[in-house]
N, C-alpha and C positions, 0 to 999 in steps of 0.2 A: 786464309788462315783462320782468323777468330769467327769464324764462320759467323754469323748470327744469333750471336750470344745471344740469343735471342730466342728467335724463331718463334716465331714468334717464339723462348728465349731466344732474340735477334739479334741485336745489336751493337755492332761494337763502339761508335762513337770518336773509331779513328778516322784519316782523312778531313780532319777540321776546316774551318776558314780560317782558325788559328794556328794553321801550322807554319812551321817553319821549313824556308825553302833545302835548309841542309840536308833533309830526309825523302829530297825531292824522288819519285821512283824515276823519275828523266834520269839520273845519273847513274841509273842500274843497267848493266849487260843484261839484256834480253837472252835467254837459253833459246836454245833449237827449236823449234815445233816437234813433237812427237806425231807418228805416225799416224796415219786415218785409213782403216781396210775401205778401198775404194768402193767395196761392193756394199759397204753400210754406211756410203756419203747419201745424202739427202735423197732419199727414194723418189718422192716426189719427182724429183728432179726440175723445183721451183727454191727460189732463194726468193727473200724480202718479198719483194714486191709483188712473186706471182704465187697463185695460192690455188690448186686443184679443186673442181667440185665432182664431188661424187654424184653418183646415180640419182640417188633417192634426195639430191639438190643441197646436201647438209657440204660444208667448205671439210675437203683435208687437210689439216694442220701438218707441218712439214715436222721431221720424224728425226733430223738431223740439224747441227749445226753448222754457221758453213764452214766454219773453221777449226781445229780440234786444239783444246787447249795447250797451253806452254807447260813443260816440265818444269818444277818451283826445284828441282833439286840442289840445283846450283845457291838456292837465297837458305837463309838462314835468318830464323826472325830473330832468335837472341842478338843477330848481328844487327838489328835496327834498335832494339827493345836496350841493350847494354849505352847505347849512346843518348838513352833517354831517360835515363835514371835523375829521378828528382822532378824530369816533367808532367805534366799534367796527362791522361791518355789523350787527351781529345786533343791534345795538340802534338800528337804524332804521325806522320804520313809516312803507310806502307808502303812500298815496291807495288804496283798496279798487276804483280805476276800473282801474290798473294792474293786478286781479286776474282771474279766470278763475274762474268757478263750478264748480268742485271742487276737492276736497281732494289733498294732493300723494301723498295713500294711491292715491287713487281714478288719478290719473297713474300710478300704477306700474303697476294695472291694466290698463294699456292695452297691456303685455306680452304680452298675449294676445289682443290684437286679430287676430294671424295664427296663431291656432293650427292651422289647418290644417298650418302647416309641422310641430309636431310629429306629429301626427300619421302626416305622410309619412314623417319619421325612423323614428316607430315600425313601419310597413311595412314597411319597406326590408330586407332582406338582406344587404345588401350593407354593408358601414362606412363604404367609400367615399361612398354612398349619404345616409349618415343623417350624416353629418358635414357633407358639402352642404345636406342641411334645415337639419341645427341653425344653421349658419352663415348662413345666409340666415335662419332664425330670431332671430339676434341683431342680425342689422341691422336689419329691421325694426320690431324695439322701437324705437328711435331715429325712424322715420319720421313716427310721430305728431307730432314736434315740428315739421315743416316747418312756417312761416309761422305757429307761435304763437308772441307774443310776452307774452302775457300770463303774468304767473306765478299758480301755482294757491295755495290757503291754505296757510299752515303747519299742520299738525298739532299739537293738542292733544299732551301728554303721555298716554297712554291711548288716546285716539283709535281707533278700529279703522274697518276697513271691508271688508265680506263683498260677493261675486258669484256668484251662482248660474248658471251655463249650462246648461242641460240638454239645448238647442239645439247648442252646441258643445263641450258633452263637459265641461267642467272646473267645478271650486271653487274659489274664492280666498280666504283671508283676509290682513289684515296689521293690520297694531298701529304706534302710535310707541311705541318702547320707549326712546327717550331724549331730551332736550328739550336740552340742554346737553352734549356737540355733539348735533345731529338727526339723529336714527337711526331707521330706518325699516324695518322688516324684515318678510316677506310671505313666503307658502304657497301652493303652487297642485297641484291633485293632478287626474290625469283620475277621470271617473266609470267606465269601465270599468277603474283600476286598472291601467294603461298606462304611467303616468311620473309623475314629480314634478318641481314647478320652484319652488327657493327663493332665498332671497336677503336681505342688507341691503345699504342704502343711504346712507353719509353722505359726501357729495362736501366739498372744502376748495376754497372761493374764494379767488379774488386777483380784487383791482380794479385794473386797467391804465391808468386814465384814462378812456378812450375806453370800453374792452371791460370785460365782467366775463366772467373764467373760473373754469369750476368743474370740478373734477380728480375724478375718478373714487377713490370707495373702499367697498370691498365686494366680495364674491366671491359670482357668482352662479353657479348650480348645476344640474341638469339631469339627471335619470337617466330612463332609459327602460328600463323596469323587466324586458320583456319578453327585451332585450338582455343585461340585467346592466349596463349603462353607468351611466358618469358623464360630466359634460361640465363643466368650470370655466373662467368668463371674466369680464373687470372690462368696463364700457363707456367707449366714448372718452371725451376731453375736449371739453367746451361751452363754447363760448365767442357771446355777445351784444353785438354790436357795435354802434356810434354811441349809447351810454347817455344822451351827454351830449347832443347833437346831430344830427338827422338821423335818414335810418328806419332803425329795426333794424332789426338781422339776425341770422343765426345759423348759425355753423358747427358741424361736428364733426371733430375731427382726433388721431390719435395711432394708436397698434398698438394692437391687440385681440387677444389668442392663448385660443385655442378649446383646452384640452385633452381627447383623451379617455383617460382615466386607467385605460382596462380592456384599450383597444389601442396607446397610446402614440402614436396619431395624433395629428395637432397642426394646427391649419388657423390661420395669420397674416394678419390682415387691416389693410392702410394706410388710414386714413383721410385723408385730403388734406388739408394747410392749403389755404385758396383761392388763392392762388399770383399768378404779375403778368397781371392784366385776368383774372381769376374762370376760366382757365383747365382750375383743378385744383378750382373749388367743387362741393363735394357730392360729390368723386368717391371711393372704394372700390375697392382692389385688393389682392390678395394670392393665396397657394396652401396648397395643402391637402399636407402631408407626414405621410409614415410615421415610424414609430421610428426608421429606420434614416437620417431626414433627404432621403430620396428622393421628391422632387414627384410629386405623383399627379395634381394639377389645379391650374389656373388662375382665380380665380375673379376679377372685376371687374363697373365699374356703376356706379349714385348709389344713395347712402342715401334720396335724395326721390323714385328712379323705379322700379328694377330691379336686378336684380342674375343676371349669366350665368357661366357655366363653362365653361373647353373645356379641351383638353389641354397639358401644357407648350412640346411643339413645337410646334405651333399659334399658338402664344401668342408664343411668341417671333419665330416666322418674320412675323406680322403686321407688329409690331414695330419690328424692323429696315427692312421696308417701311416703314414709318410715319416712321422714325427721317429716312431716306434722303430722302422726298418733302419732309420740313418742314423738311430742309438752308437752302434759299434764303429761305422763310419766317423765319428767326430772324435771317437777317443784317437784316433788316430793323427787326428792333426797335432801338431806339438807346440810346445809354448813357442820357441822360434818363430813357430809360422806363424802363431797371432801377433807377435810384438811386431811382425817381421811390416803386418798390413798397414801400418800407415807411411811408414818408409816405402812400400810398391805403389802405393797409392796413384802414383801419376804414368805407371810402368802399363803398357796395352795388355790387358789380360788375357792369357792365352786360352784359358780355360771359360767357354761362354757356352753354358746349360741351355737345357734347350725347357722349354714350356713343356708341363707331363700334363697333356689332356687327360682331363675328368671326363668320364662315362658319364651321358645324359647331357653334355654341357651346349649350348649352344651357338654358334660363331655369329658375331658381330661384324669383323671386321678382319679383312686378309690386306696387307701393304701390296700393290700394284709389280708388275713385274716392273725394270727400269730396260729400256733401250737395250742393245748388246753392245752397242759400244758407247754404253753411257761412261764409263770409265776413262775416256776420252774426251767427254764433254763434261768434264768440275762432277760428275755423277748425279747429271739432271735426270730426272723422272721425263716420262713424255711429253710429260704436263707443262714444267718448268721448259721444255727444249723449246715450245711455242709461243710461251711470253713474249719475247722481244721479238717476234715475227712483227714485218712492217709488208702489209700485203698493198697489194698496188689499190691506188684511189685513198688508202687509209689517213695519209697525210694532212688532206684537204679536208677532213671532217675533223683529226685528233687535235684538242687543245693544242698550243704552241708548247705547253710546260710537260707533256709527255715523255714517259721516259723513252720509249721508243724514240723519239729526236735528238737524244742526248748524244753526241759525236764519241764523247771516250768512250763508252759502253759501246754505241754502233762498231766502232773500230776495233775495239778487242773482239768483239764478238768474232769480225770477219777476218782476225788475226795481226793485223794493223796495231802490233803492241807500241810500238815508237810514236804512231801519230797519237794515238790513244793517251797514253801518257802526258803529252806535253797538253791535249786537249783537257784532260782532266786539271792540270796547272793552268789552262786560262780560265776555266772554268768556275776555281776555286779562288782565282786574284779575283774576278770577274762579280763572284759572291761578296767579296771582303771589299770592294770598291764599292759596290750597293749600300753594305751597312754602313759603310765609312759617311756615305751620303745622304742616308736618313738621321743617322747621329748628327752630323752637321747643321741640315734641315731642322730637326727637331721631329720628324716624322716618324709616325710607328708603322710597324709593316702590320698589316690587314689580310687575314684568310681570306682563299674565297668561295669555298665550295664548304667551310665546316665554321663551326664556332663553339666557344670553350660556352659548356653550359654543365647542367646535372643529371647524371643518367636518373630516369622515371623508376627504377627498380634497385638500386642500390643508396640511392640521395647523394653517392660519390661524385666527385669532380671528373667529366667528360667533356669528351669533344664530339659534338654531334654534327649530323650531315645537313646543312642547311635547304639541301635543295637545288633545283635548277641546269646540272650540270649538263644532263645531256637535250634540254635546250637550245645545247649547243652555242651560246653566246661568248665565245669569245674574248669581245674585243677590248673587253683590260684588265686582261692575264697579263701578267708581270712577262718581262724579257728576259730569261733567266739562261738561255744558251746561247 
């Protein structure tokens, strides 16, 4: 459901320690399993534990999940959300159907499903150059989210979750490093020692009625080591629409400003509310300036398809044409229709324009095909289907606080909704008997892999990576499953 108000807009902040057992998803009828074309179950023909190597020695990541998600038809969130009027969100506990098999660690992860664009940054020469990657790199964090509406688990207090690429160059760790508010903070460094990408994440909901939005907080960060750069940006705002009624949806909308803190460039990027008849939905526009505030490029596109560049004059002289032809078109809308736009406002728009490529413009960035039967799997990318892959041996090296070990997530994943459910309920007394216990004590609980400091480029309040992790040490990680 609340997908990740987040997404990074992520988070929704339901599934508390503080919820109450009335809204328990245990006491929900599980619906049927929906269908899986047997000819697009897991190609591989490896689950968990066994993991194909190819020719050329790189690991194939499995292409399939093993079990195809549950139909939500039957749940209705107004029928959780109506019973919890007056309470707090964070102390409401969804139906486990409304969730997504992974963990909201493992969502952030998916930040690097386009690494290639750093990469190209890291190439580049040019600033110009590597400011169009990165920025076409931070849009596409966001893309993952297209048409998922499911939201992923809350994180544990502790929680951690690691990624090894070896195939696409990087490492990843990240930690919940706070549980009240959820704070979520992550490392990602290249293997040839290239660039670093960190970050936390605790977004502030508002519930609208209708929509839930979730507001962007955290400073995420980006240095490309080769260059000397830095790069700092917050992501838009999320917002999920028709919560109460009707299908979701999901936009993203607000400014995004790219800095780079070595050259003083600045790249501004509009994300569009969806505007009257879905107009303006999904759409992205902005440009890329100097220090001295002089446009160097044009960048526009959709967060769900693409994203191109061309030059300022370019860009403008289209524009004006553009402006000119849809003259006769707009007298045609009528007042009705305008007054009519904030009352549709939450209604899926049927009408979604498409991007009018500019002559001369250059592509950045194209959104990845998804699986064919991702629509079967919550509308994981290929990317997202391998997260919670647990390949044999993997156990015995991964910390104990991994989300890959988490039993609810393990269990829905494999369609095990019932055990899943009730596991996420020990898991959560399990949580709230911990804190009961340090309260008691008098004890604080201790990160262990990051700590609250000040990001070097902003002077902001962060949580940085302390170090250590793949070490591999062990042995006093919290007990947290």
């Amino acid at each position: 459901l609340l997908r990740n108000l987040l997404s990074y807009g992520f988070y929704t902040g339901f599934d508390s320690d503080n919820s109450s057992g009335d809204f328990s998803e245990a006491n929900h009828k599980v619906p049927e399993m929906l269908d899986l074309d047997p000819h697009q179950s897991n190609r591989t023909g490896k689950h968990n534990g066994e993991t194909e190597i190819q020719e050329n020695g790189i690991k194939r990541h499995r292409t399939s999940l093993p079990a195809p998600m549950f139909s939500r038809s039957d749940f209705s969130v107004w029928s959780i959300l109506k019973k919890c009027i007056g309470l707090e969100l964070s102390k409401i506990t969804m139906p486990i159907v409304f969730n997504e098999p992974l963990s909201f660690l493992q969502r952030i992860t998916e930040y690097m499903e386009h690494i290639y664009l750093i990469n190209k940054a890291c190439s580049h020469a040019d600033p110009l150059e590597r400011m169009q990657s990165v920025a076409a790199f931070a849009v596409s964090a966001v893309a993952s989210q297209w048409e998922r509406t499911g939201k992923p688990f809350n994180p544990l207090l502790g929680e951690t979750y690691e990624l090894t690429r070896e195939d696409l160059g990087f490492r990843f760790i990240s930690e919940q490093v706070s549980h009240h508010p959820p704070i979520s903070a992550f490392y990602s460094e290249g293997l040839n020692k290239d660039f670093v990408f960190h970050g936390s994440i605790y977004p502030k909901l508002k519930f609208w009625g209708k929509s839930i939005e979730a507001e962007p907080r955290g400073t995420i960060t980006l240095e490309l080591l080769k260059h000397n750069e830095a790069y700092t940006w917050t992501n838009p705002t999320c917002c999920v629409h028709n919560v109460i009624i009707g299908k979701l949806w999901l936009e993203q909308y607000g400014t995004v400003e790219i800095v780079n803190h070595s050259t003083g460039d600045k790249c501004v990027l509009n994300f569009k509310p969806c505007g009257l008849f879905g107009k303006e939905l999904h759409r992205v526009e902005g440009y890329i300036q100097d220090k001295h505030r002089k446009k160097l490029c044009v960048i526009y596109g959709k967060w769900t398809e693409c994203l191109w560049c061309t030059d300022p004059t370019t860009y403008e002289t289209y524009k004006k044409n553009e402006k000119k032809g849809g003259e006769q078109k707009k007298k045609l809308v009528s007042e009705e229709d305008i007054k009519s736009e904030n009352d549709e406002a939450d209604d899926m728009p049927e009408v979604q324009d498409t991007v009018h490529f500019i002559p001369g413009s250059k592509l950045l960035w194209r959104i990845n095909c998804r699986p064919p039967n991702s629509s079967q799997m919550y509308n994981f990318t290929s990317f997202a289907v391998s997260l919670n892959e647990l390949e044999k041996g993997m156990e015995a090296i991964l910390a104990p606080t991994d989300c890959r070990l988490r039993p609810d997530i393990r269990n829905m994943e494999n369609g095990n909704m019932d055990v899943a459910s009730k596991e996420k309920e020990r898991l959560e007394e399990k949580q709230r008997a911990a804190r009961k216990e340090r309260a008691k004590d008098e004890v604080e609980w201790h990160t262990r892999w990051f700590h609250q400091g000040t990001n070097p480029y902003t002077g902001t309040s962060d949580w940085l990576y302390s170090g250590g992790y793949f070490d591999r040490n062990f042995s006093d990680c919290p007990d947290i499953y």
